[in-house]
C-alpha positions in Angstrom: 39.2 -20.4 10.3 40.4 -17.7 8.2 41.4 -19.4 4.9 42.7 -16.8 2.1 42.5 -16.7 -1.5 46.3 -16.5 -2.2 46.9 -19.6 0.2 44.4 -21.8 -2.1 46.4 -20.4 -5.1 49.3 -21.2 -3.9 48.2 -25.1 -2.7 46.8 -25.3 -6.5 49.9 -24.1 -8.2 52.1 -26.4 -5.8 49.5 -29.4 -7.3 50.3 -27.9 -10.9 54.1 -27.4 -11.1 55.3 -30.3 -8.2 57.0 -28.0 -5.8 57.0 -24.3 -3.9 59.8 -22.6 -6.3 58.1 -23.2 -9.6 54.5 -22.2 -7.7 56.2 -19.3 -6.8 57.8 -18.2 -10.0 54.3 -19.0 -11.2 52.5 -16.4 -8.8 54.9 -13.9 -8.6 55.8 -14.8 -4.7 58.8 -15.4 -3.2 59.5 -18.6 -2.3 59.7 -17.9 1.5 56.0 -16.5 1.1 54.4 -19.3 -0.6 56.6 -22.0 1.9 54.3 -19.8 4.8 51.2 -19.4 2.6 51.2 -23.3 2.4 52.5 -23.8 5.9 49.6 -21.4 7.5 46.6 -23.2 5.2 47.6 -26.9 6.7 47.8 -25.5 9.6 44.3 -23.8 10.2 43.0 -27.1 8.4 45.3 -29.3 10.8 45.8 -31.4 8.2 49.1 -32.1 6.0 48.4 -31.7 2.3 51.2 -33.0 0.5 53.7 -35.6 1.2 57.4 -34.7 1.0 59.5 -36.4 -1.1 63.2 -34.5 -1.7 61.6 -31.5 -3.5 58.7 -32.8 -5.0 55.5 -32.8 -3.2 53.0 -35.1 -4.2 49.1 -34.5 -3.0 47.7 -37.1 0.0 44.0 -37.8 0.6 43.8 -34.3 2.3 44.9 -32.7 -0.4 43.2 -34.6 -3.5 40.0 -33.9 -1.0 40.5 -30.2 -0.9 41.4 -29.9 -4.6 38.0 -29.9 -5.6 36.4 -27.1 -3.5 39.9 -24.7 -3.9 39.5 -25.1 -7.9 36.0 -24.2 -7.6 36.6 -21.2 -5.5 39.5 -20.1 -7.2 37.1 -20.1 -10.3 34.3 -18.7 -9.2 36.4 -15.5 -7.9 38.0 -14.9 -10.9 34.7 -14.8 -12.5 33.5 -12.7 -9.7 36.6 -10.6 -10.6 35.4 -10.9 -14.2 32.0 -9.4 -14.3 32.4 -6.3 -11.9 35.8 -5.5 -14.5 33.3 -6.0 -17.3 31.0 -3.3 -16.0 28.4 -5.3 -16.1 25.8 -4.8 -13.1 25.2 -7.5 -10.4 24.2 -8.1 -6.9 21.2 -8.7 -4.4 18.6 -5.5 -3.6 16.4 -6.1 -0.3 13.3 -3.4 -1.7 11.1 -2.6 1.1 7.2 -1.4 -0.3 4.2 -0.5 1.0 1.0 -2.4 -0.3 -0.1 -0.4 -2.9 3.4 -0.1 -4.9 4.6 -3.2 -3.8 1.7 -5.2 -4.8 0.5 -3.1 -7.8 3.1 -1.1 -9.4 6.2 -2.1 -8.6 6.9 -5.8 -9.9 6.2 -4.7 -13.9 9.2 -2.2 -13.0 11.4 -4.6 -11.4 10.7 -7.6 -13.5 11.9 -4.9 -16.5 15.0 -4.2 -14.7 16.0 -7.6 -14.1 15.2 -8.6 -18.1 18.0 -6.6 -18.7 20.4 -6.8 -15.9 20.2 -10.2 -16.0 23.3 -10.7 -13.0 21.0 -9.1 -10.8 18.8 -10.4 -7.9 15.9 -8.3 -6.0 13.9 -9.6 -3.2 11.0 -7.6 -2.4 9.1 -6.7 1.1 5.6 -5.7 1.4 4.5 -4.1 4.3 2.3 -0.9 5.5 4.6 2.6 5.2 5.2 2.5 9.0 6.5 -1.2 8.6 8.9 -0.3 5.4 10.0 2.9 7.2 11.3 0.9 10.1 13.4 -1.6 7.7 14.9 0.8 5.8 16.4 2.5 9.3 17.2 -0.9 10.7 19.1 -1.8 7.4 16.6 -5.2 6.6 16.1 -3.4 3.1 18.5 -1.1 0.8 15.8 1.0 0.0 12.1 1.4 0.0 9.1 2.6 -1.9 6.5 4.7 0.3 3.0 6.1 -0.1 3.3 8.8 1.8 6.1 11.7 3.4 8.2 11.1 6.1 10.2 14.0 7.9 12.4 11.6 10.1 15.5 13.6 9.5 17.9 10.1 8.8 15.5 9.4 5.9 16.0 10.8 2.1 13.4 11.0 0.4 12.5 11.3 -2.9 9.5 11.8 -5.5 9.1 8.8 -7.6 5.3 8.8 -9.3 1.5 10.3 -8.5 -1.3 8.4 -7.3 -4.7 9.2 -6.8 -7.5 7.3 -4.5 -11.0 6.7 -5.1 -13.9 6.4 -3.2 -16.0 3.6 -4.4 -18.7 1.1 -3.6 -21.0 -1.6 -4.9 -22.4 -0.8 -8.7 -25.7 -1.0 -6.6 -25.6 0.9 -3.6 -27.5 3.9 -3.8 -24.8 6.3 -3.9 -23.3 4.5 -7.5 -26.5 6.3 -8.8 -25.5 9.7 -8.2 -23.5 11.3 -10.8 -21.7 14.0 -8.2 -22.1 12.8 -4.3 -22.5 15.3 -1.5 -20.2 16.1 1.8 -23.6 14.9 4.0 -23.9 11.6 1.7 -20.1 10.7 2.5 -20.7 11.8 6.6 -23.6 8.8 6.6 -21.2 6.2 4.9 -20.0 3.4 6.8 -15.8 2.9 5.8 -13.8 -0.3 5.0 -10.7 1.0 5.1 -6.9 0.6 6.0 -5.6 -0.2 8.9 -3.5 3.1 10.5 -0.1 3.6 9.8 -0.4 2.6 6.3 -0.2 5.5 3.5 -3.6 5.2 2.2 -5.5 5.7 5.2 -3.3 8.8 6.0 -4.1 10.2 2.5 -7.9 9.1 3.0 -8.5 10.7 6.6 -6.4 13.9 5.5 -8.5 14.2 2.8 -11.7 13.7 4.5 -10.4 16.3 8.0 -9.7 18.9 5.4 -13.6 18.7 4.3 -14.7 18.9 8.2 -16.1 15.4 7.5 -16.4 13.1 9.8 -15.2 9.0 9.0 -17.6 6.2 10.5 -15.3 3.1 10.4 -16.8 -0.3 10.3 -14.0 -2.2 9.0 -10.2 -1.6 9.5 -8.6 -4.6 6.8 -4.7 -4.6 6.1 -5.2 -5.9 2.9 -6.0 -3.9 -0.5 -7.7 -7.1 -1.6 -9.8 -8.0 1.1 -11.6 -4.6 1.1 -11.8 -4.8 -2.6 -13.6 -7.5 -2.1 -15.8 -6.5 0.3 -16.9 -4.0 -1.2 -17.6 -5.2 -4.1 -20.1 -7.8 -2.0 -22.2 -4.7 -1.1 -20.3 -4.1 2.4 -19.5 -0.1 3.2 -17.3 2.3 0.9 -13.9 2.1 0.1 -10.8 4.4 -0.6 -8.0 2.9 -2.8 -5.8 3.9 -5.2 -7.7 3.9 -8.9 -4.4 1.6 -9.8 -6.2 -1.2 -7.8 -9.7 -0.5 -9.0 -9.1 -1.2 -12.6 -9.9 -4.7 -12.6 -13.4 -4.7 -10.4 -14.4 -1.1 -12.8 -14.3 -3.5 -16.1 -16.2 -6.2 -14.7 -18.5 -3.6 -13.7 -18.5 -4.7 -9.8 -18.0 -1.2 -8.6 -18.4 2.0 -9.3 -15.8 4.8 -8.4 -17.7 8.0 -7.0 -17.2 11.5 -7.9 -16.5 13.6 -5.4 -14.7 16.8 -6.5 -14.5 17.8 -2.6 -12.0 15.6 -1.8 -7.8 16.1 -2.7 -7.4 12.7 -3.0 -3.7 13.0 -5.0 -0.7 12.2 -3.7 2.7 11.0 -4.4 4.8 8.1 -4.0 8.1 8.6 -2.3 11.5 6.0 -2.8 12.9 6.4 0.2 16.8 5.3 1.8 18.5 6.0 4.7 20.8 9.0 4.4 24.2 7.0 5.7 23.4 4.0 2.7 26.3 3.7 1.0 24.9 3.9 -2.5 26.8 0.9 -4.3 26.5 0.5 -8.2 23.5 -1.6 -8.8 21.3 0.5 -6.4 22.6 3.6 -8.4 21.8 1.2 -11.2 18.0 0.7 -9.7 17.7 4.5 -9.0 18.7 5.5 -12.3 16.1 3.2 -14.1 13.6 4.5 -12.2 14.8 8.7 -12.8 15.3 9.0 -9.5 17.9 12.0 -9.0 
């Protein structure tokens, strides 16, 4: 069924003037063209609309049952037609973001953006970078929010905000006391960390390579919280992002290490495929968030 616009407007203007030549005057038609426009509608409904008296056509049960839903279509395009004349911005975003962002930074930013494009609907996707890489090239998401670099050549990518990770552990373990700790303190740590594939264990183990130190995992958890949490129970060390941390440093459950050593900054990336066609509200999005 392939019911158009024009062919409800016609069958309401037909209901509104009494006959096909004052519906057409009324819609700028010909009268042949709103006869077919008419003709075609009751026939991909297979139903007759109007019964035929002389000239006048007077609505049936069909019609008086369609009445309802074309008036409420009609309406609801013209308002459609409305807001995008307006300039005002609507429509959905699908935002793909890996755990850190899209559980720690992210919804303050888009809870701001909706607040004041209020037309505007985002649904957002958590995953590990790997997992939000794959639905941005496979079109599940308009864009996506990473926490590390990719070089897949179908990708843009572009620099959104820093980030830094900490090491940290329980306020008592041994190391907590130690105002700088050593390259052979960190090689006889046991880790909690990331599972691979996700940004922060890429940063992590980088990091760690670069120091010729080796990493003794004991716990691979694919959520920020749960290793928090252990942790903060006395189980291994961690590496987060400090943005995570904030909450377990004021209740004075852990205690983020120094350890100058390490490069533990990085950057997070918004990332789109390159053949997204870039419609207003994501430019919308983008611009909010000075991403040029």
């Amino acid at each position: 069924m392939n019911i158009t616009l024009r062919q409800l407007e016609v069958f309401v203007s037909i209901i509104k003037t009494g006959n096909i030549t004052k519906a057409a005057e009324e819609l700028n038609m010909t009268q042949a063209a709103a006869s077919m426009a008419l003709k075609e509608l009751e026939n991909q409904l297979g139903e007759q609309l109007f019964e035929r008296v002389g000239k006048k056509l007077y609505l049936n049960e069909n019609g008086r049952y369609l009445k309802e839903y074309a008036l409420e279509i009609i309406e609801k395009s013209y308002e459609l037609s409305r807001i995008f004349k307006s300039n005002k911005v609507v429509g959905e975003l699908r935002v793909g973001a890996s755990s850190t962002i899209g559980n720690y930074i992210l919804p303050a930013y888009i809870s701001e953006f909706i607040v004041k494009n209020k037309n505007v609907k985002i649904t957002l996707e958590v995953g590990n970078t790997e997992e939000i890489l794959n639905k941005i090239l496979s079109f599940d998401v308009d864009f996506g929010f990473i926490e590390g670099f990719s070089t897949h050549t179908d990708l843009k990518m572009i620099e959104w905000i820093e980030d830094e990770l900490a090491v940290f552990v329980n306020i008592n373990n041994y190391l907590a006391k130690r105002d700088v700790v050593s390259e052979d303190e960190l090689k006889e740590c046991e880790w909690i960390l990331r599972e691979r594939g996700s940004g922060t264990r890429e940063v992590f183990e980088y990091a760690m390579s670069r120091s010729n130190i080796p990493v003794n995992v004991l716990l691979e958890l694919g959520n920020t919280e749960s290793i928090k949490n252990a942790v903060s129970q006395g189980v291994g060390v961690g590496c987060l992002s400090k943005a995570v941390l904030e909450d377990l440093v004021k209740l004075k459950k852990i205690k983020i290490l120094n350890v100058p050593f390490l490069d533990l900054k990085r950057k997070f990336y918004f990332v789109i495929y390159k053949k997204k066609y870039i419609t207003t509200v994501i430019r919308k999005f983008m611009d909010y968030l000075n991403l040029h």
